[in-house]
N, C-alpha and C positions, 0 to 999 in steps of 0.2 A: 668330486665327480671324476670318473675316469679319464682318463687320455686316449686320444690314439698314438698309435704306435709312429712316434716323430720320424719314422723312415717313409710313411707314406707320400709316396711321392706326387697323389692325381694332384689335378687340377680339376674340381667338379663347377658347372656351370648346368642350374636350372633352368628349366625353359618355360614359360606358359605360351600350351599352344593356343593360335585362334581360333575357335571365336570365346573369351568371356567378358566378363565386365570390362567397359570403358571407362566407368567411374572412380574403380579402384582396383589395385593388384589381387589377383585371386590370391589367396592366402598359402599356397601348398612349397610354391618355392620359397617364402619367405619362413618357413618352419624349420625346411630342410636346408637351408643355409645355414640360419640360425642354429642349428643342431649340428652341422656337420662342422661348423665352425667352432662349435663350444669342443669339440673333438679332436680340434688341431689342424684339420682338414682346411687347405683353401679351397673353396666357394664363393662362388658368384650366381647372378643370374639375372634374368635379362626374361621382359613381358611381350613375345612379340604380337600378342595378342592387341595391345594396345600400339605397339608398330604399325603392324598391318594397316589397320585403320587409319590412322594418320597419314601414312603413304599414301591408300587413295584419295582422304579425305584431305587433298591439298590438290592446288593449282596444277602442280605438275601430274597428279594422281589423276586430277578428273582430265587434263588435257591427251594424257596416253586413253582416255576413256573415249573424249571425243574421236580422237584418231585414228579409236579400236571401229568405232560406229560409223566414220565418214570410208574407211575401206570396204564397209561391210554392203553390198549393192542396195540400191535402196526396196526394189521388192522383198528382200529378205530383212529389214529391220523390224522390230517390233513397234508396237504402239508407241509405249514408251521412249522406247530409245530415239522415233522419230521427232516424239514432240518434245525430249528433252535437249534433241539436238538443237533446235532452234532457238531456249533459250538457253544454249551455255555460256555462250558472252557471258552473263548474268553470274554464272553460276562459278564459272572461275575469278572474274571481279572478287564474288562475296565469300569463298570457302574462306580463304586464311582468316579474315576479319572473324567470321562465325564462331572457327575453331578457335581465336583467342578468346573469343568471348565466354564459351561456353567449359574454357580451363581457367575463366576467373581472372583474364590478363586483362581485358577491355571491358570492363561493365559497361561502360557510359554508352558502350551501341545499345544495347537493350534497349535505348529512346528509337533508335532508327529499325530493328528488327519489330518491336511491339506495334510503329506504325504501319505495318505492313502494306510498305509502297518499295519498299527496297528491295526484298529481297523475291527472287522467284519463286512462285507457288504452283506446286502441281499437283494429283492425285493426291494426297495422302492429308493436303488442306482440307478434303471434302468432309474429314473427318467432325470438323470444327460446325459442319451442322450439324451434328448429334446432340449437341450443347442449346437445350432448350429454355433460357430463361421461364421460369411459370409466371413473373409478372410482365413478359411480352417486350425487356429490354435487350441489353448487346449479351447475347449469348457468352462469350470472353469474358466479359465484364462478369456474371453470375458465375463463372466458370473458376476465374482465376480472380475477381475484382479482391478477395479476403488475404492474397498469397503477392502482389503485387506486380508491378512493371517487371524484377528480373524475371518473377516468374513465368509470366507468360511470356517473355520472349524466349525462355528458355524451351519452352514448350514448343513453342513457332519455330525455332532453331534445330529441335530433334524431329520435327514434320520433314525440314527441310533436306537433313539428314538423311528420312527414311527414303522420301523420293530418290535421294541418290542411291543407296542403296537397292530401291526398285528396278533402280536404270542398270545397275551391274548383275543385277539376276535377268536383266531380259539381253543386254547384250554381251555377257563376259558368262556368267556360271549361274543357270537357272537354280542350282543347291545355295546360295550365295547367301548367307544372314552375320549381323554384327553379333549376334550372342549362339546360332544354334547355325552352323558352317556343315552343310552335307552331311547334316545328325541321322537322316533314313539311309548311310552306307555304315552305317553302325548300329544306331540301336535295334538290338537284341534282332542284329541281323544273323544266322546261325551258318551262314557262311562267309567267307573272305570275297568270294569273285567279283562283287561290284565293288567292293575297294581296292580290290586287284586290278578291274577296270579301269576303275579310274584314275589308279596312279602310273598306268599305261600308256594314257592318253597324253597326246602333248600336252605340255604348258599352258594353262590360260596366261592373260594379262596376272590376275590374281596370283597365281602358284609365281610367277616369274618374279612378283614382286617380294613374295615371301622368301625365296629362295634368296634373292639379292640380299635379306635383312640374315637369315640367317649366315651369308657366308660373310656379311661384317659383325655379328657377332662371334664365329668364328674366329675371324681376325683379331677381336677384339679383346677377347677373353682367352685363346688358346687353350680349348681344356681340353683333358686327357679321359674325362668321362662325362657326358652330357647326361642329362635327364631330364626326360619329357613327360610333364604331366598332363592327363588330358583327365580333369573333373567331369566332363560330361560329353556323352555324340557328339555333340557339334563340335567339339574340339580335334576329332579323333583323324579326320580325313586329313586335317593340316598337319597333326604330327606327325603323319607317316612323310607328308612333302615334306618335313623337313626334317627327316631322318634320310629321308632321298640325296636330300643335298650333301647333308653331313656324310653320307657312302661316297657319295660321288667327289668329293671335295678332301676330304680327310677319315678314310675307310680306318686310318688305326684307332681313331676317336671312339672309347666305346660307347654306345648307344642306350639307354636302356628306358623304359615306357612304365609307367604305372599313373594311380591317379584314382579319381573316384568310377571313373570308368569301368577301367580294371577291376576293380576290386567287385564290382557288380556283375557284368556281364561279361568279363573272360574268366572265369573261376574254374573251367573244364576244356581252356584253351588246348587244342592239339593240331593248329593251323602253323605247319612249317614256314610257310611263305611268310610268316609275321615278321619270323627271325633274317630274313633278306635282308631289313630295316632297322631292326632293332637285336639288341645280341640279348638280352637278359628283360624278362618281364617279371616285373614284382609285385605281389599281392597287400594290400592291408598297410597297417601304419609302416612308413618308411624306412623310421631310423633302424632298428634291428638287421629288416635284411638290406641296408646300403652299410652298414659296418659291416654286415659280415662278406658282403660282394668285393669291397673296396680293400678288405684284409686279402681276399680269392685273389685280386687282381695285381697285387703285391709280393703275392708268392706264398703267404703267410697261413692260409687255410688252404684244402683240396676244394673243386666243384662237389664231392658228396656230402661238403660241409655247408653249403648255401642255407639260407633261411630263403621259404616262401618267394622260391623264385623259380621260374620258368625259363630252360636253355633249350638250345637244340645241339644232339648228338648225332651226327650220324644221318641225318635226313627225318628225326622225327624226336618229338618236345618231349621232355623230360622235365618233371615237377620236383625240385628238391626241398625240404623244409628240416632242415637238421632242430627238434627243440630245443630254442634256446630262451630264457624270460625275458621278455620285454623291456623295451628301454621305461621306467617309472615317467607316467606324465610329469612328474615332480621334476624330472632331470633332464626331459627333453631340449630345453634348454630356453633361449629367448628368441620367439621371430626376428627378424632385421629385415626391413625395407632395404638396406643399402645397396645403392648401387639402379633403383627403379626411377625411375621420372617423376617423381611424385607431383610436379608442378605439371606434368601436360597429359593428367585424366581430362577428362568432357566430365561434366557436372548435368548430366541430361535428365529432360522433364518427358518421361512419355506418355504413363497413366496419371488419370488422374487420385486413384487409387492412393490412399496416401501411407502405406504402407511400403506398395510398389516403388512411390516416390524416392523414400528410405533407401528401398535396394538399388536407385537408378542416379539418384541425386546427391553428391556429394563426395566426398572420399574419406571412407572411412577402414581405420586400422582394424583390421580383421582378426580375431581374437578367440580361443577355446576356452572355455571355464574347466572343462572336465575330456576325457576320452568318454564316448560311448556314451547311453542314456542306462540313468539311474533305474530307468522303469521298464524298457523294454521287453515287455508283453502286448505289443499292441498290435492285431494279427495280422495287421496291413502291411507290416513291415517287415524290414529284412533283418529281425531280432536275433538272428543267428549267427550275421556276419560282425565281424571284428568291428567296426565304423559303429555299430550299435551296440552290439551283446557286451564286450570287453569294458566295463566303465573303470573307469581309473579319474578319482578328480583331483588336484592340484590342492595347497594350500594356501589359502589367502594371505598369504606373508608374501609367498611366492608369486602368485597371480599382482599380488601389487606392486612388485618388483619390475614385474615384467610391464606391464603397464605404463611406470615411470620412466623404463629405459626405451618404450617405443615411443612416449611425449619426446622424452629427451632427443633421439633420434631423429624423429619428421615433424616437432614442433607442434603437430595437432593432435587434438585431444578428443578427437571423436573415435568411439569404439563401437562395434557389430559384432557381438559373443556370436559365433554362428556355431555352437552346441547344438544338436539335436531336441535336448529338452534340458535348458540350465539348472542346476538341482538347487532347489532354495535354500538346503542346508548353506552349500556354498556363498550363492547370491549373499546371504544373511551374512555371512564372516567377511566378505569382499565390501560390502557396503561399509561396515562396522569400520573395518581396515582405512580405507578410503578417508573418510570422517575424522578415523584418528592420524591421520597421516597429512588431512587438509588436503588430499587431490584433488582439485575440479575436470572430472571431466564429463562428457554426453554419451552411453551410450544406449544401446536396443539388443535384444535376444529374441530366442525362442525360447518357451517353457510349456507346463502343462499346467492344465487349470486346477493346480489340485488345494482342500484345504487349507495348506498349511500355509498358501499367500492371504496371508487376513491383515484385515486392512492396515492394523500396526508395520507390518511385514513392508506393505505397498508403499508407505509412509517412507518407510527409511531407504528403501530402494531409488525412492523420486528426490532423496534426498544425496543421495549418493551420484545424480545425474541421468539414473532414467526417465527417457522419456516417452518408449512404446516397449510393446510386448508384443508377439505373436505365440498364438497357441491353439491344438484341436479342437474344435468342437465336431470337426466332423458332419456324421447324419445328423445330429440334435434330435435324435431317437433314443432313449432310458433304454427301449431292447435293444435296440443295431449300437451303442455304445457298451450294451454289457457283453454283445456278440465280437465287439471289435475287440474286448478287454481294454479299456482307457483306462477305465480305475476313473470316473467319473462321473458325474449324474448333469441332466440337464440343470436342473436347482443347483448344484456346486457352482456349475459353471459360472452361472448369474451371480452368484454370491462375490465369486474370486472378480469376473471381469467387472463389476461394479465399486469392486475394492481398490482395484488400480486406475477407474475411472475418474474415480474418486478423488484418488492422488493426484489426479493432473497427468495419468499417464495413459496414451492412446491405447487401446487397442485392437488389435486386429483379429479374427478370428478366419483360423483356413476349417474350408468347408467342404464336405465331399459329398458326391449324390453317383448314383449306379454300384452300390456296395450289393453283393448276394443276400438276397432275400428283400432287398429294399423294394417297396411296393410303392404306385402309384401316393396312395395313401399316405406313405412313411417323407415322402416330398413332402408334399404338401403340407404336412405335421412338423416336417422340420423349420419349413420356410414361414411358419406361424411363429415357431420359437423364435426366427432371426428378426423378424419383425418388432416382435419385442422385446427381444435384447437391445438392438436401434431405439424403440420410444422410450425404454426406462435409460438410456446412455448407460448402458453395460458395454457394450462394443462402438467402436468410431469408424471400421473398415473391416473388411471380407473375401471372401475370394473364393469361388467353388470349384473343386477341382472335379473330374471324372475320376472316377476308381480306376488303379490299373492292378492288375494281379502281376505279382513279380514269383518268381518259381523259390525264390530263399525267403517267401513270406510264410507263415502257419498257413494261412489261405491257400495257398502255391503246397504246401509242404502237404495239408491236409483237407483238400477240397470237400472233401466228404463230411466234412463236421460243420458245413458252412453252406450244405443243399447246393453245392453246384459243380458241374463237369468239366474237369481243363480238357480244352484239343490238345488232341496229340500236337507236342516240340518238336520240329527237327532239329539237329545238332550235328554241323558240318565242322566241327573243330574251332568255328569262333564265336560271337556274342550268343548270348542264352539269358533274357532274364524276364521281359515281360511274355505272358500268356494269356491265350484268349481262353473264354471258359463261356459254358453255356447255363445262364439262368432260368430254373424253371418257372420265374414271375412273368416271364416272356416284356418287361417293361422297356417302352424305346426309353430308354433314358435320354440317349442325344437328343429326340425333342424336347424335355423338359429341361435340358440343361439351358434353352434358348432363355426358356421363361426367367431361370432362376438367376442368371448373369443381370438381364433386364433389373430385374427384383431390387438386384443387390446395390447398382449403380444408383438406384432411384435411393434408397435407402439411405444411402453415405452421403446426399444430397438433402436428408430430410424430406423425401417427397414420398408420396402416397404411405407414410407409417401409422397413419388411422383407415388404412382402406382394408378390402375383402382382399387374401394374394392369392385370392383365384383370377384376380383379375390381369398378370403378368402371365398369363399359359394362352397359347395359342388355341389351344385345344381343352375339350370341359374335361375338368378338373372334381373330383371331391371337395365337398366343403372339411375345412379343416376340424377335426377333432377335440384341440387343444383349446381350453378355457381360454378366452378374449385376454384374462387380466393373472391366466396362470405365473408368466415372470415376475409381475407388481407381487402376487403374495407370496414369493419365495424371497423377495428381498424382504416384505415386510416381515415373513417370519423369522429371518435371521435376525432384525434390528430387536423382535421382542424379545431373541432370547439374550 
């Protein structure tokens, strides 16, 4: 593998901004470490996303919180912040205890959290009546009695959680969330001025505390080039604070922004004011254009020689992309955790969703099988952009290399492929590998239901340490799946999810409902299918999304081959990516989205999967279409052949 060039002198330190995962390090800095380290480059980096949170979610956090509320007059406090004033005694007693518990340091409170005399309960407990036992016993107990004591107080622990977080969106920053941080001053906002606004505005509590974290990892780390990644909106507002800080504190530090954000919704960037903040924005996988910035910033290349990066000249952005090939996923190098907290994630119970759980519960090593999806045709998507269209996948000699050196590394052995759609060729060589090698470990992915997962397949997969799957079904419409191009049939689907059911392996199925052209009718035809994929145990969890149209999707790209009209975009020089479009089925979808959430909860619960799912809509409904025992004979015809 090549070298960089030993004169390089940075010091690079990545950054995750807030808000993402609490349970585990987002994956982006630990790629670009790892890679710019295999390069000779020193790098670090540092999560302040999981900072943050800690900062408030501590005694002293929540006491500058009371502080912020007892100066605040009292006709002007809100609900919340009134009635949480009163019990904060309570509330600062129990953070620290909480926070140890729920990083796995204190199990044994679980006995005092699950008896729920201890700890204070506000709003967000009322949730805990939605939990109807159907034999008339402790709600809880039906809810959580299969999952246990830690579980439910870990549950009871992120209620307790979210009340606080309540109380900091009503008296510190109404944008306030632990995963999605003032995401409406970003997404697919098409101009800067409200997060111009808002980085205008004094300091809250919040911003004051971020900024304190970042100028001790400034201190800490001393680099000569930061990089901020912000994966999603909610990230976005925090990195510019704490690009602020880094201007204000150490202006020669270069600055520079990319991330999955980026890659989606600034791809027609021409907002100067960005660059106030940040000196260099980059597009698309990392490593290529941070060699070839980090060679720019050395002396060693010209600014016309940039890859896929975005400067300002002069008072107005300029996009350089000089073609150079790819860094080989094969040689990207190996993640490293080092240098992250691995020990003080929250391990939090919020759905009970057990899929959600996956993504919310635990800490797991975050891991690619491949660059891009194998299949990318599927018209919902942004099949054009790099993150999807470019596949590149790795060799399983190599993937299991990397694998043993990130055990080796943080000790635990749980993995989360988070691939777009993990290709089975791969899967099939990684398991094989695994087995010949003797590694134990746990992980989950996403895939498509295609095929080629036959139940031999499913077998050695669950043998290799899976234990869920997530994968489209989408509408569960044979036409709106051949409109959507999946490359799958309802029958396959059944066939595949009942093969890794099979195995002993959960899985999950995401679901979409308001796609173009989908009809009243085409609901309810799908939600027959979901029904019985539940009673045959094809699927064990679900999740219905709303359609959204993104402008780099076929849909976005070619609305016309899909019966429906985009509104006009404006485009003030920053985010562009979702669009609203006008269906001539005229369907409120958001009413039936109520029904089909309802549907799906009951379902994952075993409850009403012998009934009529007209009876989950508020409003009359079609009776459904689809044969009562159509999924039973699509599995029985696979078994005859």
């Amino acid at each position: 593998m090549p070298a960089m060039p030993a004169a390089l002198p940075h010091r690079v330190l990545s950054i995750v901004a807030p808000m993402t995962q609490l349970n585990t390090p987002y994956p982006s800095t630990a790629y670009l470490t790892g890679f710019l380290r295999s390069r000779g480059v020193q790098a670090t980096q540092a999560d302040l996303a999981l900072e943050l949170a800690l900062a408030l979610l501590s005694a002293r956090g929540l006491a500058l919180l009371r502080a912020q509320i007892e100066a605040t007059p009292a006709a002007q406090r809100g609900a919340r912040s009134a009635a949480w004033l009163a019990a904060a005694d309570g509330y600062l007693q129990s953070i620290d205890p909480v926070i140890a518990f729920l990083q796995g340091r204190d199990p044994t409170l679980a006995h005092r959290i699950a008896g729920r005399a201890w700890l204070p309960e506000g709003p967000r407990f009322e949730s805990l009546d939605a939990y109807v036992d159907p034999s008339g016993g402790d709600p809880m107990a039906w809810a959580f009695g299969a999952l246990g004591l830690q579980d439910r107080a870990r549950h009871l622990a992120t209620l307790y959680l979210n009340d606080i977080a309540d109380v900091l969106r009503d008296a510190v920053d109404p944008r306030f969330e632990f995963v999605r941080y003032a995401e409406g001053l970003a997404q697919s906002q098409p101009s800067f001025d409200p997060l111009a606004a808002a980085l205008a505005a004094a300091p809250n509590l919040i911003d004051r505390e971020l900024a304190a974290l970042t100028r001790q990892a400034l201190q800490q780390h001393r680099p000569t080039v930061v990089l901020v990644s912000v994966p999603f909106p909610g990230a976005v507002y925090a990195a510019f604070r704490i690009a602020q800080t880094l201007k204000a504190e150490a202006p020669d530090v270069v600055t520079v922004l990319g991330g999955g954000f980026v890659n989606t919704e600034l791809r027609e960037l021409a907002e100067p004011r960005v660059f106030d903040h940040f000196d260099y924005v980059t597009l698309d996988a990392g490593e290529r254009p941070l060699l070839a910035l980090l060679e720019h910033l050395a002396g060693q290349r010209g600014a016309a020689r940039l890859v896929r990066t975005f400067r300002r000249e002069g008072g107005t952005v300029r996009y350089v992309n000089l073609a150079e090939p790819e860094v080989p996923f094969d040689e990207a190098g190996t993640p490293t955790w080092d240098g992250l907290p691995l020990a003080r994630y929250l391990s939090l119970l919020d759905l009970l969703n057990p899929m959600h759980r996956l993504w919310s519960d635990g800490r797991w090593n975050k891991l690619t099988v491949a660059h891009g999806c194998y299949w990318k045709k599927c018209s919902f998507c942004d099949v054009g952009l790099d993150y999807i269209g470019r596949y590149d996948a790795a060799r399983a000699e190599t993937l299991a290399d990397r694998i043993e050196a990130v055990v080796a590394e943080t000790g635990q052995t749980g993995f989360h492929f988070v691939d777009e759609a993990a290709p089975p060729k791969v899967l099939k060589a990684l398991a094989a590998e695994l087995q010949r090698r003797r590694v134990a470990i746990t992980w989950w992915g996403n895939i498509r239901f295609e095929k080629s997962f036959d139940p031999a397949l499913c077998r050695a997969l669950a043998q290799s340490g899976c234990i869920a799957v997530s994968g489209g079904l989408e509408v569960a419409s044979d036409r709106l799946l051949q409109l959507m191009k999946k490359g799958v049939s309802v029958d396959q689907v059944a066939r595949v999810t009942k093969a890794f059911s099979d195995a002993g392996i959960l899985v999950h199925a995401y679901l979409m409902y308001g796609f173009p052209t989908q009809t009243v009718q085409d609901t309810v035809d799908a939600l027959e299918y979901v029904r019985q994929l539940f009673a045959e145990g094809c699927i064990q969890s679900g999740f219905f999304h709303r359609f959204a149209c993104t402008v780099h999707s076929p849909v976005g790209l070619r609305p016309q081959d899909y019966g429906i009209c985009l509104q006009p975009v404006p485009h003030r020089g920053f985010a562009r990516n979702d669009v609203a479009f006008s269906d001539p089925t005229g369907v409120d979808h958001d009413a039936l989205g109520a029904g089909l959430r309802k549907a799906l909860y009951n379902y994952m619960h075993g409850i009403g999967l012998e009934q009529d799912v007209r009876r989950w809509f508020d409003q009359p409904v079609p009776r459904p279409r689809v044969a009562r025992r159509r999924i039973a004979q699509a599995l029985g015809a696979a078994v005859q052949r």
